[in-house]
C-alpha positions in Angstrom: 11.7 -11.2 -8.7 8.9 -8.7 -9.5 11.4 -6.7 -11.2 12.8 -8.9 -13.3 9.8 -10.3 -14.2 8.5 -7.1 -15.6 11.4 -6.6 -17.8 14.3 -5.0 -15.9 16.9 -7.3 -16.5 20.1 -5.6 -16.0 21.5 -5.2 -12.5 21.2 -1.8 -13.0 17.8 -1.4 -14.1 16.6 -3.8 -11.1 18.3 -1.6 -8.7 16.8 1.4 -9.6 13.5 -0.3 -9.8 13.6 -0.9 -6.1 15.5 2.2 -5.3 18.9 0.4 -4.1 22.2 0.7 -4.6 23.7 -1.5 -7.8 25.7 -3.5 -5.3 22.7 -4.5 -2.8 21.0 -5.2 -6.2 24.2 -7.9 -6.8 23.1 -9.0 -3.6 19.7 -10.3 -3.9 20.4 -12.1 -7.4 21.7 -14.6 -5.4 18.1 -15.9 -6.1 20.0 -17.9 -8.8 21.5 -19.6 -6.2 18.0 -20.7 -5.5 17.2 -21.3 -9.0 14.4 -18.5 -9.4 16.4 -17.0 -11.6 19.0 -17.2 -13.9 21.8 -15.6 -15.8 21.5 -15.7 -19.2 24.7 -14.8 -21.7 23.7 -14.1 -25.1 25.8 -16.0 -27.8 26.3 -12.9 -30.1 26.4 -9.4 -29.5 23.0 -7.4 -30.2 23.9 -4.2 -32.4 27.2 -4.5 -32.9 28.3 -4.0 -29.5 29.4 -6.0 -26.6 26.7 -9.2 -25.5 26.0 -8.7 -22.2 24.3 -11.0 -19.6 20.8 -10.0 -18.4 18.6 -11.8 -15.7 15.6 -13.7 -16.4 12.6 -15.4 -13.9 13.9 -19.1 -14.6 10.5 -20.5 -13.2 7.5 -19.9 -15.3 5.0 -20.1 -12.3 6.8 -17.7 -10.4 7.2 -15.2 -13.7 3.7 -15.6 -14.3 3.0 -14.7 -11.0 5.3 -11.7 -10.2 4.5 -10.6 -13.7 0.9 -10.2 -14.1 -0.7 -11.4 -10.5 1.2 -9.7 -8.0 0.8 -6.1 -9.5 -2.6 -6.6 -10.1 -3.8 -8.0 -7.1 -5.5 -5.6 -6.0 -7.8 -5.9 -8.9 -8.1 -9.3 -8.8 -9.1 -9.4 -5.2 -12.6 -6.8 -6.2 -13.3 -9.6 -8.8 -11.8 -8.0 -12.0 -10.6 -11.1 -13.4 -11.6 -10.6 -16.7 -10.0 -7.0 -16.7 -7.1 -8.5 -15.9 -7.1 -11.5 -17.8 -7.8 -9.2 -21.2 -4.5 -7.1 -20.3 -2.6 -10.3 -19.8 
């Protein structure tokens, strides 16, 4: 979910994120299942060529969270809550 949350929304792009294989990427979207996230199909296709689906954090607490608090917990946890709250 961190992945997708910080903008890699193509099963691809997940997958290299956490340095799997595309299909064991497959795999764990069955988070939609779940309803963390969700599948979204565009309506139109964006620059002339073919839509395609992407994934999205379908939950805002949990994008909020694995977007902006889990990779800067560290940060947060020495007190740099403003610091962090500026970049956010």
């Amino acid at each position: 979910m961190e992945a997708i949350a910080r903008g890699y929304t193509d099963p691809t792009a997940i997958a290299g994120k956490l340095q799997i294989s595309s299909q064991l990427a497959t795999k764990f979207l069955r988070l939609a299942e779940l309803g963390y996230v969700m599948r979204v199909e565009p309506l139109e296709p964006s620059h002339g060529g073919r839509a395609r689906a992407y994934w999205k954090v379908s939950d805002p607490y949990f994008h909020f969270w694995f977007g902006h608090v889990f990779p800067n917990r560290s940060r947060l946890s020495r007190g740099r809550i403003k610091e962090v709250g500026a970049e956010i």
